[in-house]
SEPA-685135 format. One record per residue (C-alpha): residue number from 1; chain; z, y, x. Coordinates in steps of 0.1 Angstrom, whole numbers. Last residue first. Example, Ala and Ser with C-alpha at 12.3 -4.5 7.8 and 13.67 -1.06 7.14 Angstrom:
2
SITE num cadena    pz    py    px
SITE   2      A    71   -11   137
SITE   1      A    78   -45   123
//
This chain:
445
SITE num cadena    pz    py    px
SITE 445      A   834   867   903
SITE 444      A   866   847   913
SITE 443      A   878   835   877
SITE 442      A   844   819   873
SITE 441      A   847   801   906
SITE 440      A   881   787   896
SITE 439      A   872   775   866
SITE 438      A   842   757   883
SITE 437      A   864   741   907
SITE 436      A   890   729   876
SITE 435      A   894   694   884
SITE 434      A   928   690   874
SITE 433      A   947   674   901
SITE 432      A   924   698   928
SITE 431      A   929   730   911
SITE 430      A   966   719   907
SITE 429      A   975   711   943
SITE 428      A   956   740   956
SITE 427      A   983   763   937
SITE 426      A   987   794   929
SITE 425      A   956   816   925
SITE 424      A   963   851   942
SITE 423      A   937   876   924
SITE 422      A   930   911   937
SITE 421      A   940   949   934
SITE 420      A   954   945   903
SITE 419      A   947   951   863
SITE 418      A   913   940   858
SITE 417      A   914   915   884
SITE 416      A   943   898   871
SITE 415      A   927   899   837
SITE 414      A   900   884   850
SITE 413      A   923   853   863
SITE 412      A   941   853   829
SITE 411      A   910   843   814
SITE 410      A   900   820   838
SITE 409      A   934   806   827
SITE 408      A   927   809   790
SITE 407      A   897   790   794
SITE 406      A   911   765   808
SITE 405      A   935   756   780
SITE 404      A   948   717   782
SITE 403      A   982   736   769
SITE 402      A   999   728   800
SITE 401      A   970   726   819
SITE 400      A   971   766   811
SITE 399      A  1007   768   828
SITE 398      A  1000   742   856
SITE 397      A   978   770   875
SITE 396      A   999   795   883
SITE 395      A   989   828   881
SITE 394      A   993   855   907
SITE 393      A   986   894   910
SITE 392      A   976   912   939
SITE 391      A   985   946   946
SITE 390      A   980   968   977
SITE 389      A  1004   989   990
SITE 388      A  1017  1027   981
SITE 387      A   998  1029   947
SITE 386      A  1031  1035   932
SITE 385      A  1052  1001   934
SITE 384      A  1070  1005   904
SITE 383      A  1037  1008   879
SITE 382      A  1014   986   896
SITE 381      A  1039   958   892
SITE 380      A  1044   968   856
SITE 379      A  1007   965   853
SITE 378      A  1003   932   863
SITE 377      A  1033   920   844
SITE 376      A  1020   933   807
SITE 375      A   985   920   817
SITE 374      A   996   882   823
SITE 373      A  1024   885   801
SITE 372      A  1059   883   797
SITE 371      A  1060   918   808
SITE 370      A  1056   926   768
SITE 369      A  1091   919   767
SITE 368      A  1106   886   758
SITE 367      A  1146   880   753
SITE 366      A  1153   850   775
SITE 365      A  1152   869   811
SITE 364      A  1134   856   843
SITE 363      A  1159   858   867
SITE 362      A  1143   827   887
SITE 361      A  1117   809   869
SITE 360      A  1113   797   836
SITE 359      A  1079   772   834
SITE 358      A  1090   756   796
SITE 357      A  1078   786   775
SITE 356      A  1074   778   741
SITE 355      A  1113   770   740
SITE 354      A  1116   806   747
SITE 353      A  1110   815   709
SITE 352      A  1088   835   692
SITE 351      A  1060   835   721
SITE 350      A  1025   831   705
SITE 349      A  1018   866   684
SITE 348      A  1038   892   707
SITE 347      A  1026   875   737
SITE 346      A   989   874   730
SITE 345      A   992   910   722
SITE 344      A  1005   914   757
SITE 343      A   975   899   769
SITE 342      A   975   871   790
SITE 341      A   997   848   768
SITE 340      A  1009   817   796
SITE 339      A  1029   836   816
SITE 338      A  1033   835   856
SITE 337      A  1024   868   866
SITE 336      A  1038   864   903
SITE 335      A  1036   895   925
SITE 334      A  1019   892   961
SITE 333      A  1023   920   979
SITE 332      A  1001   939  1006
SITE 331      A  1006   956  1043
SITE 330      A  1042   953  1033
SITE 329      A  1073   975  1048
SITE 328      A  1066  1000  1020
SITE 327      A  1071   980   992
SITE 326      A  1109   973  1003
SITE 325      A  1130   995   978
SITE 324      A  1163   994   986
SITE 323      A  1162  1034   990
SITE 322      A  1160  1034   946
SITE 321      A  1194  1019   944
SITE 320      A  1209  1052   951
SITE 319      A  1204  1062   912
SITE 318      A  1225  1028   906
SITE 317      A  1206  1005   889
SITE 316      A  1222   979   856
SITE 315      A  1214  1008   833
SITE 314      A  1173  1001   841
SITE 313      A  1147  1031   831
SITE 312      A  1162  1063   854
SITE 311      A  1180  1042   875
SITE 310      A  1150  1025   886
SITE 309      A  1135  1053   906
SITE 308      A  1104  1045   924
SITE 307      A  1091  1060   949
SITE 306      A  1115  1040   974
SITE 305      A  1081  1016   965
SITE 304      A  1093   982   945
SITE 303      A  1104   949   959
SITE 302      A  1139   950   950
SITE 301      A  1159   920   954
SITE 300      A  1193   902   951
SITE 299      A  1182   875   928
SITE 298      A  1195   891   897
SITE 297      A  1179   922   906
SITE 296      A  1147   902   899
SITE 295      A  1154   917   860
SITE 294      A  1134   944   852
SITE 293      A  1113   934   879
SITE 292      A  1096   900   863
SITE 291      A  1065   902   887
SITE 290      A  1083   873   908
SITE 289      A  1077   877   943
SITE 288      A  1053   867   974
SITE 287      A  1059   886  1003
SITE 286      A  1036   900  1033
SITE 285      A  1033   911  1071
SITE 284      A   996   909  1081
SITE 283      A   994   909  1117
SITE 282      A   978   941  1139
SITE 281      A  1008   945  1159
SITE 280      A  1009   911  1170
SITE 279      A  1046   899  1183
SITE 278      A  1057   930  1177
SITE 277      A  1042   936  1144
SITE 276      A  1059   904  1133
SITE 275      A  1094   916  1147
SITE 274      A  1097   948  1132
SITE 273      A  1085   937  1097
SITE 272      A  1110   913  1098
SITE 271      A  1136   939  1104
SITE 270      A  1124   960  1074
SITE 269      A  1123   935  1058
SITE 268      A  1161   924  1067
SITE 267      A  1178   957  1058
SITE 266      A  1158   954  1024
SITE 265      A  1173   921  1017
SITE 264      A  1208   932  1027
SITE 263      A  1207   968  1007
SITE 262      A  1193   946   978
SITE 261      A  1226   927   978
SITE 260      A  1250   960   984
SITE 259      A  1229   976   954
SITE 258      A  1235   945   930
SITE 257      A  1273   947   938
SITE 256      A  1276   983   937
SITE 255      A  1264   979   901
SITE 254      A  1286   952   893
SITE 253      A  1320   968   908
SITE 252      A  1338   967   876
SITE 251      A  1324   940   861
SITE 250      A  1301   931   847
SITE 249      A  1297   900   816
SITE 248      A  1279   871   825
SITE 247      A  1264   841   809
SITE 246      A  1278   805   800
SITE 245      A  1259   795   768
SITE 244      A  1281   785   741
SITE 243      A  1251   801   712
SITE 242      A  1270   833   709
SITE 241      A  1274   837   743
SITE 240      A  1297   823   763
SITE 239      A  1314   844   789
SITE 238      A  1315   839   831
SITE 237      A  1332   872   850
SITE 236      A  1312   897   869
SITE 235      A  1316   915   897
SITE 234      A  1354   924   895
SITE 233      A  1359   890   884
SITE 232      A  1352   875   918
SITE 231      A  1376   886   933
SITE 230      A  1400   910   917
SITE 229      A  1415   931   943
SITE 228      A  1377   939   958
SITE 227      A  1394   955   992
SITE 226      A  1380   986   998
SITE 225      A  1352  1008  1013
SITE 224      A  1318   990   999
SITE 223      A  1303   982  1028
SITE 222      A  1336   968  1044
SITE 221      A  1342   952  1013
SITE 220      A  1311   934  1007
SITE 219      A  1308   924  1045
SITE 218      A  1347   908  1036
SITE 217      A  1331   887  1003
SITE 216      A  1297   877  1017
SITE 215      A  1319   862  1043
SITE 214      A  1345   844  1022
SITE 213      A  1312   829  1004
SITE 212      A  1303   844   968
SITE 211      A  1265   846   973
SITE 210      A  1246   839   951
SITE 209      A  1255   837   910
SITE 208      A  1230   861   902
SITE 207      A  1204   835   915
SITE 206      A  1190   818   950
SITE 205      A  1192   853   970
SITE 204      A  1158   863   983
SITE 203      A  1130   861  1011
SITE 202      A  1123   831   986
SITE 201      A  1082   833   998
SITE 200      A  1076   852  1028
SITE 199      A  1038   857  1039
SITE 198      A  1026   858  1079
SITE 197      A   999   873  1096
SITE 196      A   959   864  1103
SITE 195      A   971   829  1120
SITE 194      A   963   827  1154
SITE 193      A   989   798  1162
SITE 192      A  1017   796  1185
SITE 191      A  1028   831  1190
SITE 190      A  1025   839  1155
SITE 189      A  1043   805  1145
SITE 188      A  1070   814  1171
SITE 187      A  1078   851  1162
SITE 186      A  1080   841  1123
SITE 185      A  1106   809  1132
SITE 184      A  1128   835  1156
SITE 183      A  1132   859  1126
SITE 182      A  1140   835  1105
SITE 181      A  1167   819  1124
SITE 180      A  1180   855  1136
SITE 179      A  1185   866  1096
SITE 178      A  1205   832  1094
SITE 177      A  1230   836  1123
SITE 176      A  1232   877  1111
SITE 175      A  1247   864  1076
SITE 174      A  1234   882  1050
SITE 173      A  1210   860  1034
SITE 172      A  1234   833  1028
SITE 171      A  1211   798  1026
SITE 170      A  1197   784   996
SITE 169      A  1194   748   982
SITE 168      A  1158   748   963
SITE 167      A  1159   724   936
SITE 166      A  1174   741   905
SITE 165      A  1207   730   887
SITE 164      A  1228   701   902
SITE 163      A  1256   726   922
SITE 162      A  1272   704   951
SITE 161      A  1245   714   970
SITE 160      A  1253   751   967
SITE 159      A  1285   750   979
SITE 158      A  1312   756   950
SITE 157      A  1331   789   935
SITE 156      A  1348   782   904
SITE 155      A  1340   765   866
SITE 154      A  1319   790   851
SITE 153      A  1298   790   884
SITE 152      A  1302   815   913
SITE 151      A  1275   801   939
SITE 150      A  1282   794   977
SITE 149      A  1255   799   996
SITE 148      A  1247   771  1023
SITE 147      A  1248   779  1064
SITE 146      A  1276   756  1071
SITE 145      A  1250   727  1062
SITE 144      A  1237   734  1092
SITE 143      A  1216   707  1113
SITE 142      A  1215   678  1088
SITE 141      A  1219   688  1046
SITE 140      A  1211   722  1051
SITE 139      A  1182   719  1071
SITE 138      A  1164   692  1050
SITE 137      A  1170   667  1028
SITE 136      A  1190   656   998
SITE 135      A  1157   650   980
SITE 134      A  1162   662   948
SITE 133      A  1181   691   963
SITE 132      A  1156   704   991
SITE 131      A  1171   722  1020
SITE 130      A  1168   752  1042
SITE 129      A  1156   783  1013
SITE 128      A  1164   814  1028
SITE 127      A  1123   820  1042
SITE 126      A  1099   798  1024
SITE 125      A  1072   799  1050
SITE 124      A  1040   815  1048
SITE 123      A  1011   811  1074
SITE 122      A   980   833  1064
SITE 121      A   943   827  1065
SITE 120      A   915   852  1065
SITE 119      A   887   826  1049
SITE 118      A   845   832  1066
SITE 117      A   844   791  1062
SITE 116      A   847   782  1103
SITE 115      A   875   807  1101
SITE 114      A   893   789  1077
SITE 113      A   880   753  1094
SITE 112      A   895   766  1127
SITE 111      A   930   778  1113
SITE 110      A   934   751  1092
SITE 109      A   928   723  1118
SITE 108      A   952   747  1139
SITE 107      A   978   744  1118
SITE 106      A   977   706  1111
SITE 105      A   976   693  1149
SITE 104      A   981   657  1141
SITE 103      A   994   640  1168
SITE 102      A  1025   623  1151
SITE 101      A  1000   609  1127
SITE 100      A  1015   619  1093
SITE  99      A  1031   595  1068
SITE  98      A  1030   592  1033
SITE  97      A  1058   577  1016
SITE  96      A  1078   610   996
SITE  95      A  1067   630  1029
SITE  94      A  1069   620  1061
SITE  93      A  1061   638  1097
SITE  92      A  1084   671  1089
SITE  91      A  1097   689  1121
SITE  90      A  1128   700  1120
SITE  89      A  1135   741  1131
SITE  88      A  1136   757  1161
SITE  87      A  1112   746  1193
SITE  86      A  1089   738  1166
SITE  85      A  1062   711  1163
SITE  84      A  1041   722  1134
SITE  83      A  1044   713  1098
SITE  82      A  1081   729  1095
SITE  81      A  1116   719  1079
SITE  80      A  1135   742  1057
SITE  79      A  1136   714  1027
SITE  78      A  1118   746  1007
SITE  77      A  1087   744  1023
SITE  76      A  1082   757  1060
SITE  75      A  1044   759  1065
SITE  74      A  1025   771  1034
SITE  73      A   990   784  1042
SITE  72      A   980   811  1020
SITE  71      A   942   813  1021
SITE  70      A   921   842  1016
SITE  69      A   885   846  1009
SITE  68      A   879   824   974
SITE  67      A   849   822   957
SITE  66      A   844   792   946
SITE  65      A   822   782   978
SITE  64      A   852   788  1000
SITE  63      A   877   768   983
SITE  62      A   855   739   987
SITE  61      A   841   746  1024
SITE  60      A   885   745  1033
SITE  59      A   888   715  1009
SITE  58      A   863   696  1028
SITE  57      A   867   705  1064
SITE  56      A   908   698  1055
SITE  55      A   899   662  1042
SITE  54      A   876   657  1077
SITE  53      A   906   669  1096
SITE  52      A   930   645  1080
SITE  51      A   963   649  1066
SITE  50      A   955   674  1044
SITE  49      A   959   658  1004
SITE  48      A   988   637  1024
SITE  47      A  1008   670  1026
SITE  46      A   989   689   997
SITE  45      A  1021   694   974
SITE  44      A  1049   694  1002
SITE  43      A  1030   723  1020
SITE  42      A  1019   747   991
SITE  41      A   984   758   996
SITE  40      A   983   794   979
SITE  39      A   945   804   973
SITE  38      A   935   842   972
SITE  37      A   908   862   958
SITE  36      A   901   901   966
SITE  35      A   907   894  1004
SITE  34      A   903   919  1035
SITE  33      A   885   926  1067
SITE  32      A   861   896  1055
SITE  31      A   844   883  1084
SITE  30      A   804   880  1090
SITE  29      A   796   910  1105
SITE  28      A   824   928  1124
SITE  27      A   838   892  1133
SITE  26      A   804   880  1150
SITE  25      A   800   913  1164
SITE  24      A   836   904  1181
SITE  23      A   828   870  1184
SITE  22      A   791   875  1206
SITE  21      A   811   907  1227
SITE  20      A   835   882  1238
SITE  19      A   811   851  1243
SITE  18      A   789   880  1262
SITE  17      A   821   890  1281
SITE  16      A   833   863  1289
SITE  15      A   798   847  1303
SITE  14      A   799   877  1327
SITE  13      A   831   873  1341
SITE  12      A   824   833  1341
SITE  11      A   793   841  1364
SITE  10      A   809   867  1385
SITE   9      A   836   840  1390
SITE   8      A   812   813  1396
SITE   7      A   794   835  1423
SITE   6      A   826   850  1441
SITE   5      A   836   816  1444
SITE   4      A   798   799  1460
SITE   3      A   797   828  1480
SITE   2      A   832   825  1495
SITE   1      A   822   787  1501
//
């Protein structure tokens, strides 16, 4: 009987260490140690698309064989609940009528057909976003609807979900609860599953107008010194414009306004970073932004190297608003060119007006620069981020379908490649809808 043991373990010892040994050369040889082209696979979009393993087999061979080597696996969309069974957050089984099997093990399916198709695959989550307007569901609305920004609007200070505008409700980035939450949800998916690291996608403040809670209000103060007499006026009060457009006018503690908010969001990379290396040192620890940075300070973030001195080009930047800078915490970044023109000539001759461009995103300004392009944002994001990480520029897909163009977006894909590091492609959803496979591939090479 002792014989018989010792035998079967010496025989499993050994059989260890040849499987070991077979997936380590395995890895060396046939596994990319890094991606040039990347696919982002939004959760609520694909949720019946890759409900079934043989539909994830297929996609996963698909993206593949156009030339992609990186997936971005989205698995906390904005409602805040997750496509895994968490000990933390809501689980999500239904989505606008479509039901998943209770059973189905949707990470891991990934996972294994990534690897079975030579992909490094990432989990991303949409960090401070916990509830989706439209919808009324979703973290904010159920488990803590205490956690919601409040918003300074021309007509007061109101909870985010009783604020019609957007579709993301946000939560207060500053409070400790919230920073925890995340923290915990990054520690339990790379725990849980062997995904290749983890990408944050609204690591952010929902809008200039986030966060005027009592809270954000007495942290503000202690950071700042003294009481803010004039609350909320002293950061800004509403004005219209000279169309009647509600916009803002600074005020006297603006500045230190915008640096206490980045402060907050940089304070929290550099804890997230912390915690995903702990949990697997050798994890990919990543963000997805908007490539707009002359004016992302109006969502409480600056993604560029502590290199990089934006006081010196930007009279909304205090010079000690420089030490926000997050860059260096990332092993890569993901920077969203989302413009239609892709050269900045292109821009000058098709945008006169911002009515010809209906994708606006957050802090985006209305006056266009030449940054309102595919090659005028890819090069500003090499610019403030110094050769310190790794670049890779995004386009988004619905913008050429838009103007029934594909060419233009396998332009802008080469122009991506010309100008970054790599290509992030945004999103499954769209390739798929529109058939554009052999756009893709071209954009890839």
């Amino acid at each position: 009987m002792v014989n018989e043991i010792t035998m079967t373990w010496k025989s499993l010892g050994f059989r260890s260490i040849f499987w070991g040994l077979f997936i380590f050369s395995w890895g060396m040889c046939s596994f990319p140690q890094k991606a040039e082209n990347w696919l982002w696979i939004d959760a609520s979009a694909n949720f019946e698309r890759l409900s079934s393993e043989d539909s994830i087999r297929y996609y996963m061979k698909k993206i593949r064989q156009a030339g992609i080597e990186g997936i971005i696996v989205d698995l906390k969309p904005i409602s805040g609940e997750v496509l895994y069974p968490s000990k933390i957050a809501p689980q999500v089984f239904e989505w606008r009528g479509f039901t998943r099997e209770k059973t189905f093990d949707y990470p891991n399916l990934m996972i294994h057909y990534a690897r079975e198709n030579n992909l490094i695959v990432l989990a991303s989550m949409n960090c401070f976003s916990e509830g989706w307007k439209q919808e009324k569901r979703g973290s904010i609305y159920t488990n803590h609807p205490e956690w919601q920004t409040m918003l300074y609007v021309p007509q007061g200070i109101i909870p985010t979900t009783d604020y019609s505008e957007g579709y993301a409700a946000f939560v207060n980035p500053a409070l400790s609860d919230i920073q925890e939450y995340q923290f915990h949800l990054m520690e339990e998916i790379l725990t849980l599953y062997d995904f290749d690291g983890i990408v944050l996608d609204r690591a952010r403040y929902d809008n200039i107008r986030s966060d005027f809670s009592d809270e954000s209000r007495k942290m503000f103060e202690m950071w700042l010194g003294n009481p803010v007499q004039n609350w909320p006026n002293d950061i800004f009060t509403w004005i219209l414009d000279e169309k009647d457009k509600p916009t803002y006018k600074p005020g006297k503690y603006f500045k230190e306004w915008l640096l206490w908010r980045a402060q907050i969001i940089h304070d929290f990379f550099a804890e997230a970073q912390k915690r995903v290396k702990t949990v697997r040192p050798e994890a990919f620890f990543s963000v997805y932004v908007g490539a707009w940075y002359p004016s992302y300070y109006e969502v409480g973030v600056n993604w560029a190297s502590k290199a990089y001195d934006p006081s010196k080009e930007y009279e909304w930047a205090l010079p000690n608003y420089k030490k926000t800078g997050y860059a260096e915490f990332l092993d890569f970044l993901f920077t969203g060119c989302y413009f239609y023109p892709v050269t900045i000539a292109e821009m000058e001759s098709l945008y006169v007006s911002w009515k010809q461009n209906p994708n606006k995103e957050p802090a985006m300004e209305e006056q266009f620069k030449p940054y309102h392009s595919v090659e005028g944002a890819a090069k500003l994001s090499k610019k403030v981020t110094m050769g310190k990480i790794p670049v890779y520029g995004s386009v988004y897909v619905q913008q050429y379908k838009d103007e029934n163009n594909p060419y233009q977006f396998v332009k802008a894909m080469h122009m991506i490649h010309r100008e970054t590091d790599g290509l992030m492609v945004f999103d499954l959803v769209h390739i798929c809808e529109f058939d554009w496979w052999n756009e893709l591939a071209h954009g890839t090479k």
